[in-house]
N, C-alpha and C positions, 0 to 999 in steps of 0.2 A: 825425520822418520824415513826408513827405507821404503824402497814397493812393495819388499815382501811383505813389511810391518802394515802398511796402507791396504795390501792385498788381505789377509787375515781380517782388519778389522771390517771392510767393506763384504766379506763374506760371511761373518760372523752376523753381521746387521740382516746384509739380504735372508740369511736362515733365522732370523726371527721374524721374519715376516712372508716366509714360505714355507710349505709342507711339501716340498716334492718327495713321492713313492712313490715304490717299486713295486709291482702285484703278483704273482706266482698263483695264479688263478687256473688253480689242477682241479682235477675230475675228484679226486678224493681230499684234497688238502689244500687250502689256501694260506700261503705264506704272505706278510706285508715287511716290506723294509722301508724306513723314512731316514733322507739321506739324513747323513751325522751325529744319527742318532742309534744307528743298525737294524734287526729283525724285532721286531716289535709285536708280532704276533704270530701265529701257528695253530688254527683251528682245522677242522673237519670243512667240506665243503658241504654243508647242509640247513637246510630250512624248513623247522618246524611250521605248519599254517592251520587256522582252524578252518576247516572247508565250508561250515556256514557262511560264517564273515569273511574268509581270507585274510584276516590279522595274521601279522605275523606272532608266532608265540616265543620262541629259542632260534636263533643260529649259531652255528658252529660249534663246540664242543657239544651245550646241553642238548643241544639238537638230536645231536649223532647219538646221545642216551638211549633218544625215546623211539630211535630206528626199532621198529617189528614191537614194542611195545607201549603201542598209544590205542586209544578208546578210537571207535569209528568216526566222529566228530573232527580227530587230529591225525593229518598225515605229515611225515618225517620224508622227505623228500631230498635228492641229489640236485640242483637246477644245473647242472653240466653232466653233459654225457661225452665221452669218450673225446674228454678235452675240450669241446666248442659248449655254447650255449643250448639248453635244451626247453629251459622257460626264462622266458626274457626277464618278465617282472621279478621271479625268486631271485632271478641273478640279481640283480638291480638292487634290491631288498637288502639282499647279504652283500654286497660290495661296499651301501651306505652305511651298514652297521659297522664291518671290517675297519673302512674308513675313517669311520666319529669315533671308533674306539681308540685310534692311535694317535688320534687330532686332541689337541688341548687348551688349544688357543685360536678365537676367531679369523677364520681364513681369507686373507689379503689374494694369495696366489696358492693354485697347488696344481702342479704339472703330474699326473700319474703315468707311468709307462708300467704296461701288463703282460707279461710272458703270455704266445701263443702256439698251437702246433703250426708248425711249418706247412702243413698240409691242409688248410684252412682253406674257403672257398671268397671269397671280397665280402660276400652276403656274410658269412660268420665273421669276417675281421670288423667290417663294419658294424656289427651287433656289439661288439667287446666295447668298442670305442662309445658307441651310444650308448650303452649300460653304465658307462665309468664315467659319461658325462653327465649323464642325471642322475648318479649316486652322488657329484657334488665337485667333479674333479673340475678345473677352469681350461685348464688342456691333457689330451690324452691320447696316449702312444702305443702302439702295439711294437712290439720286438719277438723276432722266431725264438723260439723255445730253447732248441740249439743253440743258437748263439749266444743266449742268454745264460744257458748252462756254461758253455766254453767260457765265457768270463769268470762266471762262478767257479769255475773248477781251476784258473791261470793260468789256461792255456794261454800261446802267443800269437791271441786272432788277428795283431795288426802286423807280421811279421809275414815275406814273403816265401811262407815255408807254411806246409801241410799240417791241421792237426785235423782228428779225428775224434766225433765225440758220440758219445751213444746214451741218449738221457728216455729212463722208464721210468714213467709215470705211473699213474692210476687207470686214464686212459689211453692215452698213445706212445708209439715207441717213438722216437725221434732221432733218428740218423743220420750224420753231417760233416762232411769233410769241410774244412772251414780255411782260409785263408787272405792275407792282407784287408782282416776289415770286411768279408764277405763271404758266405754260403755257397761253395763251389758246387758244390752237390749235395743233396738231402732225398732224404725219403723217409714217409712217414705212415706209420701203421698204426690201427685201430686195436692195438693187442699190445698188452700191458697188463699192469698190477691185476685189474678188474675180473682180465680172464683168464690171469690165474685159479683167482680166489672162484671164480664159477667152473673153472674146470676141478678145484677139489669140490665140490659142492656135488657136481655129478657123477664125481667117482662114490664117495661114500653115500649117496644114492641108491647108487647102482650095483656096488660092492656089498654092502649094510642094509639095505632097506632102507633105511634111515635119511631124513632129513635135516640136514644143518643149518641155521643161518649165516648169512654171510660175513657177519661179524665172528661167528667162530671159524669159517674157511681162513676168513684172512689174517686170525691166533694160528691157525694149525700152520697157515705157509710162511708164519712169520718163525713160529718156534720150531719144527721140524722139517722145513720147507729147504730142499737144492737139488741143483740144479747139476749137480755131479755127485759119484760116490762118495760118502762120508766115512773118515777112519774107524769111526762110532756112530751105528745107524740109530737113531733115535724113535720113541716112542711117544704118543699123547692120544689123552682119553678127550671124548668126542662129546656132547651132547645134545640129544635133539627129541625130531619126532619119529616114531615106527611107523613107515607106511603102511604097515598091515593093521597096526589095533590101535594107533592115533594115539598113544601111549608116549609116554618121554622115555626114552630110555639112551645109553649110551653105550660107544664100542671103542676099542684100540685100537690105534691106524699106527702104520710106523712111515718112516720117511721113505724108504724105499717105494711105498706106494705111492704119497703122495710126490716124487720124481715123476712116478709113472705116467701119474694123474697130469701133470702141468705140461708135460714135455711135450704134445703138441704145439701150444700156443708157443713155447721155448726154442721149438725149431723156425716157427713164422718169422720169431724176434732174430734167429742169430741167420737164416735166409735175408733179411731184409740188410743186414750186414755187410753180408756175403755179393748182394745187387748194389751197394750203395761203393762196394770195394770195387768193382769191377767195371761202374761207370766214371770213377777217378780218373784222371788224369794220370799217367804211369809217374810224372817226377811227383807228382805230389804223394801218392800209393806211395812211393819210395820212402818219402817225407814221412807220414802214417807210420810205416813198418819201422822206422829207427826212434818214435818219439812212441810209438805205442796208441792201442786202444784207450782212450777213457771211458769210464761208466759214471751217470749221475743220476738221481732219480730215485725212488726208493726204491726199484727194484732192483737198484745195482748190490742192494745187501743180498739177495739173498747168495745163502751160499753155496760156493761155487761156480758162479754163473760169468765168472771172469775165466775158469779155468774151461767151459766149456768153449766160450768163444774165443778164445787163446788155441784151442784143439781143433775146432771147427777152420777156424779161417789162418792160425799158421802163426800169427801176428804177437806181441806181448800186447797183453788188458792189464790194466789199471783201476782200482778204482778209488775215484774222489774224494778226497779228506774227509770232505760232509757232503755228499751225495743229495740229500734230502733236501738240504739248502742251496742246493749250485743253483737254480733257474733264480731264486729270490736273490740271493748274492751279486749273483748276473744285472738282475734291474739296478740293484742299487746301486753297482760298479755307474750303469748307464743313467740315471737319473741325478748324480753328482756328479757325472763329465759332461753330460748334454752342452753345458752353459761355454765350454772350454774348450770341449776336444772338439775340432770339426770332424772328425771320422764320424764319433759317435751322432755328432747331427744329423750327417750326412746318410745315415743307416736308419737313424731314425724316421726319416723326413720319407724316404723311399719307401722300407716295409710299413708306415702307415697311410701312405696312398692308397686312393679307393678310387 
């Protein structure tokens, strides 16, 4: 029998008696990929609890139902705020359910490595890592977000040449000149999908009277939502509450307003760009400008939002085959090289020091 032959079967063995995944643990979505077997999940990042007992009741999709309509007894809560941990135990909660859901056979080993923002403080990295280990993982990894997108997306992180990658989330923006295996520069903001969706929230507010919930903010920025002019400006109807008579009632927004609406928090994101471009190294800036921007993250659909910061900073943007999956993609690239590639060790081994 060859190596290679000897190689496959000795792999094939150790993955019957390992679970290692990949977590893509976002502010609004949580992805899971289990190496050799791919993405295995894609819920909401949410946790139903009954406030008497604290039992959990739903996570992730049925969860996200019962947002804004549950009896007093039951709240529908986010346990991540603007990327990091904001209740340790929900998190915890929903990472073991995430977990047991894509698991199917009792667990000998299982190595989790979890996308996180780059801008995290050791107190939050170390919270992800104790969350993942008493949700059930045997070891557990942190990897920056970026980086994690940039594999997801094929870029050439181990290559001594510049890529750039730009990944929006739900809560943070993540911005990353990336190079041979490592994070040249980053910068990472708190301005994302989230405040979008609350900047249309307080335009038809404050335009309408009217109050929306957030789950129709983020229907309107999904369906008539960009980020530059459209050849066809679009229209959608609204509904909510009348701040004057507490009444339901609903109104017409078109997309011109809601551009209007978002393009503050749109300038923060393509500003932070613009800072992340200009503390580059110029050969590598060089590198950037001839391989282009990438976009990853859900907020890299919306549209337009390639052509603004294509116009804003001069540069050609891209965006991502599957945007929405590159941080999950990313783990899994890395929780099926961990065993083999020493780069990927060696990156791992550093960004989960505490």
């Amino acid at each position: 029998m060859t190596n290679n032959g000897r190689s496959g079967i000795l792999q094939r063995l150790v993955s019957h008696f390992t679970r290692d995944i990949g977590i893509d643990l976002g502010t609004a979505n949580t992805l899971v990929h289990v190496a050799g077997r791919g993405i295995l999940l894609r819920e909401p990042s949410v946790v139903a609890i009954d406030k008497d007992t604290g039992r959990v009741l739903a996570v992730g999709e049925e969860a996200k139902r019962m947002l804004g309509r549950t009896p007093a007894n039951i709240v529908a809560i986010r346990p991540l705020k603007d990327g990091v941990i904001a209740d340790y135990d929900q998190t915890e909660k929903m990472l073991r359910y995430f977990i047991s859901k894509v698991s199917r056979r009792p667990l000998m080993r299982q190595t989790v490595v979890v996308g996180i923002p780059s801008g995290v403080t050791e107190v939050e990295r170390r919270a992800v890592i104790e969350a993942t280990l008493r949700a059930g993982a045997t070891q557990a990894y942190v990897i920056e977000e970026p980086m994690a997108a940039a594999f997801g997306a094929g870029l050439p992180v181990d290559e001594p040449s510049g890529s750039m990658i730009v990944d929006i989330g739900g809560g943070t923006t993540e911005v990353a000149v990336i190079s041979l295996g490592g994070v040249v520069h980053s910068r990472s903001i708190r301005v994302a999908g989230d405040e979008l969706d609350e900047a249309i929230t307080a335009y038809v507010r404050r335009a309408y009277n009217l109050y929306i919930g957030d789950r129709t903010a983020e229907q309107a920025k999904i369906e008539i939502g960009s980020a530059f002019p459209l050849a066809q400006e679009l229209e959608m109807t609204v509904k909510g509450r009348d701040l004057v008579s507490g009444l339901p009632r609903s109104a017409v927004i078109a997309s011109e307003e809601v551009r209007m609406a978002i393009a503050e928090p749109l300038n923060a994101i393509v500003e932070a760009v613009k800072l992340t471009l200009e503390a580059t190294p110029p050969e590598l800036a060089a590198d950037a400008m001839d391989s282009g921007i990438v976009l990853a993250g859900g907020g890299a659909l919306l549209r337009g939002l390639d052509q603004l910061i294509s116009l804003e900073t001069g540069m050609p943007v891209h965006v991502a085959n599957d945007p929405l999956s590159c941080v999950v993609l990313g783990t899994g690239i890395v929780v099926e090289g961990m065993h083999e590639n020493p780069l990927i060790r060696k990156m791992l081994e550093k960004s989960s020091r505490t």
